[in-house]
N, C-alpha and C positions, 0 to 999 in steps of 0.2 A: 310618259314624259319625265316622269320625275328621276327613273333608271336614268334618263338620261343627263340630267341635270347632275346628276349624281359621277357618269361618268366624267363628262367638263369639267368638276370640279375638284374628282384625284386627279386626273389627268393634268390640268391648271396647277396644283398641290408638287405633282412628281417633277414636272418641265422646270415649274420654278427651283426646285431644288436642287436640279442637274445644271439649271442656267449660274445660280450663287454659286456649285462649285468650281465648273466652268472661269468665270469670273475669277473665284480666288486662285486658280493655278495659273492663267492670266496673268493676275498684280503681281502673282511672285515671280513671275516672269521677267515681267518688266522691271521689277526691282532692281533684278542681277544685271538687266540691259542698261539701267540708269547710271549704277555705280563704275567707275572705273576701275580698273584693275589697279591697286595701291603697288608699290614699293616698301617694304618695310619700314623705311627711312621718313615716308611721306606720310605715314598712318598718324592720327591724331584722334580726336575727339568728333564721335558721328558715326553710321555706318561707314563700315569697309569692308572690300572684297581682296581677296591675297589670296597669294597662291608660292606654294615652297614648300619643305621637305619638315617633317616635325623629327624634333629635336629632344634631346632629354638630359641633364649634368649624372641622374641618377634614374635610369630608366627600371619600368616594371619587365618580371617575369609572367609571362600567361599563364592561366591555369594549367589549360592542356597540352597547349602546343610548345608550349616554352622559350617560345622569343622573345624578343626584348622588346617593348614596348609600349605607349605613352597611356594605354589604353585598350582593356579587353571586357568584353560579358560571353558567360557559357552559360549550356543549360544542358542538363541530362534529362531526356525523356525515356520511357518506358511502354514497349510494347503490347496492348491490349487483345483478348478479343473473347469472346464470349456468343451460345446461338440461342435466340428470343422467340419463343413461342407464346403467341397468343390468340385468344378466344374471341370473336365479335360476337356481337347481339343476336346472331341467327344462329350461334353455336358452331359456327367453321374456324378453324383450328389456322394458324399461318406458321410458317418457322422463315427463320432469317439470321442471320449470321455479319454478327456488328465488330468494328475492330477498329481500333485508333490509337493515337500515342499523346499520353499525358508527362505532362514535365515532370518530375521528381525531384530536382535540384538546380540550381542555380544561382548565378554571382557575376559579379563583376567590380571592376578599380580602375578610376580614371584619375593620373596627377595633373597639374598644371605644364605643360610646353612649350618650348618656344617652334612659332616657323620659322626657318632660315629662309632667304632667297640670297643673291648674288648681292644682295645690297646691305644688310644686315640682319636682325633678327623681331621679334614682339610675341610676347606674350599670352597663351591663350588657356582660359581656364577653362576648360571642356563643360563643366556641370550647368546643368539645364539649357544644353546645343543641343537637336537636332540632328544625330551621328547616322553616316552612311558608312560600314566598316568591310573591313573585310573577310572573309570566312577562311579562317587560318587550320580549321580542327574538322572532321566533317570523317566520323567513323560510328559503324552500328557493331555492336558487338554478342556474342550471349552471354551465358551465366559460368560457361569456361575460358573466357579470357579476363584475364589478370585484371584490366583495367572496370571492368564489371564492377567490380564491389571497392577497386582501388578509388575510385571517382567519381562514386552515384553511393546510395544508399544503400546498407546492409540488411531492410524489410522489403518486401514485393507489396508489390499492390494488386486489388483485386482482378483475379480472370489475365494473371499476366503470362506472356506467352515468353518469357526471362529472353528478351532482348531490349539492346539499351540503344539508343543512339545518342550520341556524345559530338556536341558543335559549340564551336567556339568562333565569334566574330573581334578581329583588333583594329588596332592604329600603328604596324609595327615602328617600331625606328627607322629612321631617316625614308619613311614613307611619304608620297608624292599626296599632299592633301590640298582643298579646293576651302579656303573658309570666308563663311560671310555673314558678318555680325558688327554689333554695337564695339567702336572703340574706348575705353577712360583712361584718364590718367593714372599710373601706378601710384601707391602709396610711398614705393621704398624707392624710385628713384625717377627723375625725368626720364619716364619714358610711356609710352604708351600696354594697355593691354587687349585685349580682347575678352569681354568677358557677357554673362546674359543681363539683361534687363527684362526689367515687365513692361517696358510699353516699345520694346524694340521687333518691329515687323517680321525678322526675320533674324534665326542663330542657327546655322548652319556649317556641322564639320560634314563634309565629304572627302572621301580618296577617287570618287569620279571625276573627271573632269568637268571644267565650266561648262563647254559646250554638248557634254552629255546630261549633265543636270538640267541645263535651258530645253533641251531638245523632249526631256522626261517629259520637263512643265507643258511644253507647247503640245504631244503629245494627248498627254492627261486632259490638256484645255479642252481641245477639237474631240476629244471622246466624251465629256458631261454634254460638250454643246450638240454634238451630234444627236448622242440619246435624249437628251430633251427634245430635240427638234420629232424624232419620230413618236416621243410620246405624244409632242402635242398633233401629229400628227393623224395616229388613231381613229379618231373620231370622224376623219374623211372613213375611214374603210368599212365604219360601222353601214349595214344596210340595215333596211326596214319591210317586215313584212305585215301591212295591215290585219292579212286572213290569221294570222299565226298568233298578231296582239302582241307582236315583242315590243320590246323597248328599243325608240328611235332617240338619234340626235341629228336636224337639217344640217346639210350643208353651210347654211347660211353659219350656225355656231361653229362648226367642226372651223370651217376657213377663218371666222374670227380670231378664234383661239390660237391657229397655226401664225396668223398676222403677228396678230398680238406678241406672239413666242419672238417674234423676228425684231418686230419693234424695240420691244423692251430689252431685249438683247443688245441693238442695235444703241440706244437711249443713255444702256450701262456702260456699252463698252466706250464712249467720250468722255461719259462720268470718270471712268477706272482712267480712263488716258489723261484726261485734264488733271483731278488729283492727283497721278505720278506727278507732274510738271510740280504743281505745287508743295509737294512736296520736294522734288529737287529743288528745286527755287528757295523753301526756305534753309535746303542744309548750305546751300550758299550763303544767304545769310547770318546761319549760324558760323559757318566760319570766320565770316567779317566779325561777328562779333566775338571771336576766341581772339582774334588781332586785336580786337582794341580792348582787351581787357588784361593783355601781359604789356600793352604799349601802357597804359594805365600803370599797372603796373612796375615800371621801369621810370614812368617819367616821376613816379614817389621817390625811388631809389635814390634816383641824380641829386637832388640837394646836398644829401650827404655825403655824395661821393664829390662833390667840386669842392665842400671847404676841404676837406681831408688831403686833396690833391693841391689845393689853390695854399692849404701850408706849407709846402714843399717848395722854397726856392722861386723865389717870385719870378726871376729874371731867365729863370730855366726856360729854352727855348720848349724842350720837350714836356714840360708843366703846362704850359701856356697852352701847347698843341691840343695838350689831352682837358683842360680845361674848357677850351673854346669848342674839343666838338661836344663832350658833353653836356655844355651848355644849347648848344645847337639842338642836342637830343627832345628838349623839354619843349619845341613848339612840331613835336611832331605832331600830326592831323590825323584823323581819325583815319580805317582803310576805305581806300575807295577815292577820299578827295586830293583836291588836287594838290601837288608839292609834299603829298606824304613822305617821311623819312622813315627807312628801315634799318637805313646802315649799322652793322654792328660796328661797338666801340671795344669788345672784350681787348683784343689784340691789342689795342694802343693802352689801354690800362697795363696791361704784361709787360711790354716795353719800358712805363714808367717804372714797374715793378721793380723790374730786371736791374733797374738804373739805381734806384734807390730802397733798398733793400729793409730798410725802416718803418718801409707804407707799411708790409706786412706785421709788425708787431703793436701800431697804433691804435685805438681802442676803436673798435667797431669796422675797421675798414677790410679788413678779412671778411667780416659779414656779408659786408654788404659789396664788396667784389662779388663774394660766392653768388650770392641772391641774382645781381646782376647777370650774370654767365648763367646761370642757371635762366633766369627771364630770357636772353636772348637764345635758348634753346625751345624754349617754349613757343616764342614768335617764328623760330623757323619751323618748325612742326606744325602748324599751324597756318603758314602761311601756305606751305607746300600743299596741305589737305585743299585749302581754301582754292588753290590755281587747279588740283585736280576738277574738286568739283565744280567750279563754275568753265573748264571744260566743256566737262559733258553735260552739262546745262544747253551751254551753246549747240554745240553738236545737236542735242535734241530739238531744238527749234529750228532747226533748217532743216528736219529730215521731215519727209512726209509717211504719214500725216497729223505727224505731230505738230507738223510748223500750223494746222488751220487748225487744230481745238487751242495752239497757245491764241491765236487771233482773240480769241473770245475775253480773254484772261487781260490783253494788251502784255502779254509777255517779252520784255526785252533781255539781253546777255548782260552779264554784271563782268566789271574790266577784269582783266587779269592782274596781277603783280608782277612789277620788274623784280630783277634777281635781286640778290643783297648780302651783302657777304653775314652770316650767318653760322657759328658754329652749333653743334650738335652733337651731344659726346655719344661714345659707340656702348653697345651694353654687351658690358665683359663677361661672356661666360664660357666656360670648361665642360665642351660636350664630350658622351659617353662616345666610344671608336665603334 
């Protein structure tokens, strides 16, 4: 009995182990089904999923293959083999014949790139992503071609049979990639990048597509969950012979166990589906609150842009205009409630500009124009991520059966935002042909 206690309990051991990973290729399933698919233009702070062509002003050479490209690793391995003879305890003799390929060299360089799509461009620092690449180099060679000793190591290694094979994986230029990762704010100008974090779920470059990466995960899922389900199933096939004195496990455990397997499966997988939600739900609110923190933001600005404005010509029809909306600016309301104002003012300040040509040399109001244009580029960025995702926020509570583990949660849709005139300046670069 105790064999058998013993078997339930790897068995219980294995099942669990294939059910956790099961589960995690699951969540990251559902990840990529949560996010929407970004426009470059709409990327901001949070994850994002995109998809475009990578880009480079100063693209890398491969090692081996010599394309251009944003992104490569090689390795030279080295063909083994050698035959093993050995002795057991009863003095019989075996021989056998061992062979395999150990690496002997390798490298790789990955720069920063941008993705293009149709809309613009964003920035992505490849280091510590997750890369699916492509195999660009893929030649075995022996110890009389040139590339032998040009590209691998000029010492052999033990019992080697002097053949090399030489592989090379990239990211060539203007290659079709799939990315899905944490976005920030760039340092050097308003705009967004893409780059890793430690507490971000998931950094992912691929050149597969979306729907072959989802198709992997779902895949991979239904194969831990399968194999668990047959470990725990085992112990049904165990039989038992009393005259023999083997080790039994009843029925009654073996079906527990199988139960059990299905339950706790069953248990996680609402767990795994309600977290998604919540965690969608809170990047929603993260977005609300990247809105009210460049509204914030802006409504600091405004003081000193209305005296600076409000010196200019009191009787100025177009003073007055530009005065009274940016005063208007400073009772804007948090997002979300009601009578929020988003309107940008940039344009009407340009106009006054245009008119009076003086603003521009007045002490601080250069500044604080920029700062302003600069803040209403951050609210449109921002606003755009924030309508994506509370999207597919929505989307997911109407779809079944998502819409009854959100019941549990009292999950509601969060509003959308009206449009708003919004500028957003384009990021200027000079890609390689």
């Amino acid at each position: 009995m105790n064999d058998a206690r013993i078997v339930v309990l790897i068995g219980s051991l294995l099942a669990a182990a294939c059910l956790w990973a099961s589960l995690r290729m699951r969540r990251r399933q559902r990840l990529l089904h949560d996010m929407p698919t970004s426009k470059t233009l709409g990327v901001f702070i949070g994850m994002v999923e995109l998809k475009g062509t990578a880009e480079s002003e100063e693209p890398l050479t491969s090692h081996l293959a010599h394309c251009a490209c944003v992104l490569y690793v090689w390795k030279v391995e080295e063909h083994w083999s050698r035959t093993v003879t050995r002795t057991d305890s009863k003095g019989r003799r075996t021989t056998r014949r061992e062979s395999g390929w150990k690496t002997v060299a390798s490298g790789g360089y990955s720069i920063p790139f941008y993705l293009r799509d149709d809309e613009g461009v964003v920035l992505v620092q490849p280091h510590g992503a997750k890369h699916e690449l492509l195999t660009v180099y893929d030649e075995t060679v022996g110890d009389n071609h040139p590339l032998y000793y040009a590209k691998g190591p000029s010492d052999a290694i033990a019992h080697s049979d002097y053949r090399r094979r030489f592989t090379e994986e990239a990211i060539p230029l203007h290659a079709s990639v799939y990315v899905v990762g944490p976005a920030r704010e760039r340092s050097d100008v308003v705009a967004p990048e893409i780059a890793a974090q430690d507490d971000a779920p998931l950094f992912l470059i691929s050149l597969r597509t979306e729907e072959h990466v989802k198709s992997s995960l779902s895949r991979w899922s239904w194969f831990w969950w399968a194999l668990g389900l047959i470990i725990a199933a085992v112990p049904l096939m165990i039989t038992f012979e009393p005259a023999a004195h083997e080790w039994q496990t009843t029925p009654e455990i073996a079906g527990a166990l199988l139960v059990g397997y299905l339950v706790i499966w069953s248990a996680a997988w609402i767990w795994m589906v309600y977290n998604s939600l919540v965690g969608l739900r809170e990047r929603v609110r993260q977005g609300a609150s990247l809105i009210d923190v460049q509204l914030k933001r802006r409504h600091d600005l405004i003081p000193g842009l209305v005296a600076a404005v409000s010196a200019l010509g009191a009787h100025e029809r177009e003073t007055q205009e530009a005065v009274a909306r940016l005063r208007a600016q400073l009772t804007a309301t948090p997002v979300g409630a009601a009578g929020t104002d988003f309107a940008g003012i940039a344009g009407t300040l340009r106009a006054v500009i245009e008119r009076y040509p003086d603003l521009k040399a007045r002490s601080g109001f250069s500044e604080l124009h920029a700062q302003l244009v600069e803040t209403e580029q951050r609210i449109a960025l921002a606003r755009a991520y924030y309508n994506d995702i509370a999207t597919q926020f929505a989307t997911r509570l109407q779809i079944v059966p998502d819409a009854q583990v959100a019941r549990l949660g009292a999950m509601r849709p969060e509003p959308l935002l009206a449009a708003a005139h919004f500028e957003r300046a384009p990021v200027v670069v000079n890609f390689a042909g």
